[in-house]
C-alpha positions as CSV (number, residue, x, y, z in Angstrom):
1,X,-68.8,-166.0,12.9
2,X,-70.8,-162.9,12.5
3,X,-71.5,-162.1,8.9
4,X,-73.6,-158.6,9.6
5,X,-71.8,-155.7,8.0
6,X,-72.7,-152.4,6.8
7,X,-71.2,-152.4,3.0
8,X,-69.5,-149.7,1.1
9,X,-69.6,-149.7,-2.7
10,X,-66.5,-147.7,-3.8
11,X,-65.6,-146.9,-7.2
12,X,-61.9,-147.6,-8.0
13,X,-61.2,-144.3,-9.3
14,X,-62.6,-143.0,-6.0
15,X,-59.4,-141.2,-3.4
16,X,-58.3,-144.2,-0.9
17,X,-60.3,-146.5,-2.4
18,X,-57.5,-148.7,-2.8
19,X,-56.1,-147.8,0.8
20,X,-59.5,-148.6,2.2
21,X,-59.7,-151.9,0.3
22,X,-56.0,-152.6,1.6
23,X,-56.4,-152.0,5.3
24,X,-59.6,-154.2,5.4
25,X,-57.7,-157.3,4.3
26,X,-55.1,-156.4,6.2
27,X,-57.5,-156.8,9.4
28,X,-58.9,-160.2,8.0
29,X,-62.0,-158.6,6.3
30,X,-63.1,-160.0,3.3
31,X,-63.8,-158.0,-0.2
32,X,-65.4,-157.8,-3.7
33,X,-63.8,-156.5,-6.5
34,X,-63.5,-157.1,-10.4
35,X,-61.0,-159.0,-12.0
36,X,-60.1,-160.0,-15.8
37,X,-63.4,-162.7,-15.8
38,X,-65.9,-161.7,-13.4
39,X,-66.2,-160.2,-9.7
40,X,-64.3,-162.0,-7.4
41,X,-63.9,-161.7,-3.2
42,X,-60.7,-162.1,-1.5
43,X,-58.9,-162.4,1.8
44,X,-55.7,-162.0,3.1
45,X,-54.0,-165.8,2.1
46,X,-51.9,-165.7,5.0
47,X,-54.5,-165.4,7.5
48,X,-56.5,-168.2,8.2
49,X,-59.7,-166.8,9.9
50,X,-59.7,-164.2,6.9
51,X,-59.8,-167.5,4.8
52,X,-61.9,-168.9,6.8
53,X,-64.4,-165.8,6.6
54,X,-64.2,-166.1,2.9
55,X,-66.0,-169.5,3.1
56,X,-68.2,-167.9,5.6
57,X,-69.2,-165.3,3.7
58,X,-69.5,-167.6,0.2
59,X,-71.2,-170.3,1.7
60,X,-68.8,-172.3,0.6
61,X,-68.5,-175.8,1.2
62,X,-65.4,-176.9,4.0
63,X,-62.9,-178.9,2.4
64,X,-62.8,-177.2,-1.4
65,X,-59.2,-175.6,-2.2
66,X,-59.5,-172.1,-3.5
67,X,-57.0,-170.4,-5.7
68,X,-54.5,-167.9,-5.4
69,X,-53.7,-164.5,-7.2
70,X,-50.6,-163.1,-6.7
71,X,-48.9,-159.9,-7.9
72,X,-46.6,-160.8,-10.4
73,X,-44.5,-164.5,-11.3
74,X,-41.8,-163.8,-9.0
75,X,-44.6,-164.4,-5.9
76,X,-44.7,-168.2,-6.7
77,X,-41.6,-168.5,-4.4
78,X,-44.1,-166.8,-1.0
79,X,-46.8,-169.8,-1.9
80,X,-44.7,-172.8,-3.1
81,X,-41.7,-174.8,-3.1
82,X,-39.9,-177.2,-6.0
83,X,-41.0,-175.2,-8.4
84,X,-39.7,-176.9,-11.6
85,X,-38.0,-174.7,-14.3
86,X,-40.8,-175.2,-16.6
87,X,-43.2,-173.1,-14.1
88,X,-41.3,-170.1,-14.7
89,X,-40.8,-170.3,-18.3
90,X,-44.6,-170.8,-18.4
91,X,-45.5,-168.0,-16.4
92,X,-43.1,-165.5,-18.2
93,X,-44.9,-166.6,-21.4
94,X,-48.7,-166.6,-20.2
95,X,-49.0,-163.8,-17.1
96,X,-51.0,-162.3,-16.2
97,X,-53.3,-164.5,-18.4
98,X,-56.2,-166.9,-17.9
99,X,-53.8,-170.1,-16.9
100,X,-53.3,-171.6,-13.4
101,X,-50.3,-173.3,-12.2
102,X,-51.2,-176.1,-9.6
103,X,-47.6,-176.4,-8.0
104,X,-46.5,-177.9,-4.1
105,X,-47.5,-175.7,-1.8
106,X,-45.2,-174.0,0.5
107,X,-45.3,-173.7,4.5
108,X,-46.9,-170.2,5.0
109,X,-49.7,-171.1,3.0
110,X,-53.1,-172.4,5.5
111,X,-54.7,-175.8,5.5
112,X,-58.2,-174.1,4.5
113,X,-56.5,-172.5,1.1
114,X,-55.8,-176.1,-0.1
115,X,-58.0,-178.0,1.8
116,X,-55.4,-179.6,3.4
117,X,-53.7,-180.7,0.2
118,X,-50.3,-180.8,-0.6
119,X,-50.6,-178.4,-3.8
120,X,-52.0,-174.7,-4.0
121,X,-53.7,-173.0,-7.8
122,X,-51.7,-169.6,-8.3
123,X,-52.3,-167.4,-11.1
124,X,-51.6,-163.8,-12.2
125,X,-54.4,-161.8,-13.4
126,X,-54.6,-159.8,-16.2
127,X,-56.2,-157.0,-14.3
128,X,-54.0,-154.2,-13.0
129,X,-56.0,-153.6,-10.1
130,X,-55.6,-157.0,-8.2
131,X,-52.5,-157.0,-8.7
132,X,-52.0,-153.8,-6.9
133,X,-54.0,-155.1,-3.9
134,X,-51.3,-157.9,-4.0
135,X,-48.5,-155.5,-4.3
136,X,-49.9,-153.3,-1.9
137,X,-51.0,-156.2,0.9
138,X,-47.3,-157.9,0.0
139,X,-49.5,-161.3,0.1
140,X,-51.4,-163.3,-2.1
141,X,-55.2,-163.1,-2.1
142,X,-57.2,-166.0,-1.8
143,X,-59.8,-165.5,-4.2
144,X,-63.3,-166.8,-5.2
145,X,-66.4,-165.7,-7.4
146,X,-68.4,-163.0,-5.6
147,X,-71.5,-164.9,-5.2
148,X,-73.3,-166.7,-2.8
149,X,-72.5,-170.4,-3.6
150,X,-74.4,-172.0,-6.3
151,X,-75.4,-168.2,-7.6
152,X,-74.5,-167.0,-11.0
153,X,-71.2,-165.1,-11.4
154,X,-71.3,-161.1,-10.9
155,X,-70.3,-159.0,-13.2
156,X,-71.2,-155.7,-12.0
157,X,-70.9,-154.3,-8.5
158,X,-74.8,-154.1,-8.3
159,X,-75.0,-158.2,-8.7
160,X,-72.2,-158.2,-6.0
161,X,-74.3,-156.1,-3.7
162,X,-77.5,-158.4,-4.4
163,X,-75.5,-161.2,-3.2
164,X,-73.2,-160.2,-0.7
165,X,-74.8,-156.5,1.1
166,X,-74.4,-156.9,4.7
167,X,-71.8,-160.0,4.6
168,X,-68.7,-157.8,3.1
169,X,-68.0,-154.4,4.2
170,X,-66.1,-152.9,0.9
171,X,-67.0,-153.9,-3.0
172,X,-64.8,-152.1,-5.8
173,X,-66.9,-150.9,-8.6
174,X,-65.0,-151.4,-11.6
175,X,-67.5,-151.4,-14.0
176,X,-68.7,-154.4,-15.5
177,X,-66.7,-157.2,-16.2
178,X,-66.6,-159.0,-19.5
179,X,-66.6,-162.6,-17.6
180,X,-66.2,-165.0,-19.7
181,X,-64.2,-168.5,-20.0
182,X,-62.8,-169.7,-16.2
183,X,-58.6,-170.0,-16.7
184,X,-57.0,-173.0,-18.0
185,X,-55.6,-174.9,-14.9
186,X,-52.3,-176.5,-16.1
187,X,-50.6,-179.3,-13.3
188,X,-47.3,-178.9,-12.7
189,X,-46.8,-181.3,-9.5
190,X,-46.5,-184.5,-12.0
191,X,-45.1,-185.5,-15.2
192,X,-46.0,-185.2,-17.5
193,X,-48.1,-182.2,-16.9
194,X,-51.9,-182.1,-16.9
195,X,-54.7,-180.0,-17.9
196,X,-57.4,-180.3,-15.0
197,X,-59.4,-177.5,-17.0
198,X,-59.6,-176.2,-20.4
199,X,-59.6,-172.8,-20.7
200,X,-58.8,-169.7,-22.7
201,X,-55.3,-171.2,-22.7
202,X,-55.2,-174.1,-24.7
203,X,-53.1,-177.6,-25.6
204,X,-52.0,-176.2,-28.8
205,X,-50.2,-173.1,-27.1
206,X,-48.7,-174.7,-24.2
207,X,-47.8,-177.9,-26.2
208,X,-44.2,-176.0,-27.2
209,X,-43.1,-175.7,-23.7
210,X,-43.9,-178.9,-22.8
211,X,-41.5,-181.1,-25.0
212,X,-42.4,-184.4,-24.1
213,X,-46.1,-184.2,-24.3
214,X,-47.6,-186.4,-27.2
């Protein structure tokens, strides 16, 4: 897979920057933009050689899930299936926020997205931006830290750049980000629920919607 690209830094605010960004991951290219912690790249979730790319691109490891973003709560039903009641509840409460839901994953979602696991990560950001590229796309992006792996997280489009020129061919400038502390990951798929990871979203605030936790 052939990573040489020329790359385009865009601000935002800049006419079609959003179209531009759209179009690309609707052809399977992969993207940097900022989000609610830090810079982040995405692909197309539907489209398994953009996913694929994304690991390219990354340097990712093979057989490590990545997380989905999605536009708003009601996109949970494109990714998974037997979503409990509780989900919902929790999402209406904590979107866009810093918490992931790990829930069963649903059929249109690709092996490389989970690994080949049975449950996917979804979360809505608190940034109105990525949830426009969801909106506009109609899919969920798959969506890692722009950096090479092992790298430290960017949180301006100039770190992107150092990382990633000539491996993407569009980053967003957004400013800088204020990055920060990675989401709480909250699993839904057993009972009772579990935190995997501690985040900004803690015991203590879910604990009410959660009745027969301890």
């Amino acid at each position: 897979m052939s990573l040489e690209v020329a790359t385009v830094c865009l601000s935002v605010e800049a006419p079609g920057a959003v179209d531009r960004a759209v179009a690309a991951l609707r052809q399977g290219e992969v993207i940097a933009f900022p989000t609610d912690t830090v810079y982040g790249l995405g692909a197309h979730a539907f489209l398994p050689q953009a996913v694929a790319r994304l690991f390219a691109v990354k340097d990712r490891p093979a057989g490590v899930a990545i997380p989905l973003l999605l536009s708003g709560a009601e996109a949970m039903s494109l990714v998974c299936v037997d979503i409990p009641p509780l989900a919902w509840e929790i999402a209406e409460r904590f979107w866009p926020g810093a918490l992931s839901l790990i829930l069963h994953r649903g059929p249109a979602v690709p092996d490389a997205v989970t690994a080949g696991g049975p449950t996917v990560a979804v979360r809505v950001p608190d940034h109105a931006l990525v949830r426009e590229l969801c909106r506009r796309l109609m899919a969920p992006l798959a969506t890692t830290s722009a950096n090479r792996h092992g790298w430290p997280s960017a949180v301006t489009a100039t770190e992107v750049r150092t990382a990633l020129a000539g491996r993407i061919p569009l980053i967003l400038d957004g400013g800088s980000c204020h990055g920060g502390v990675a989401s709480t990951v909250l699993d839904l798929t057993v009972l009772p629920p579990i935190i995997l990871r501690s985040g900004p979203v803690t015991a203590e605030q879910l604990a009410p919607y959660i009745p027969f936790w301890p």
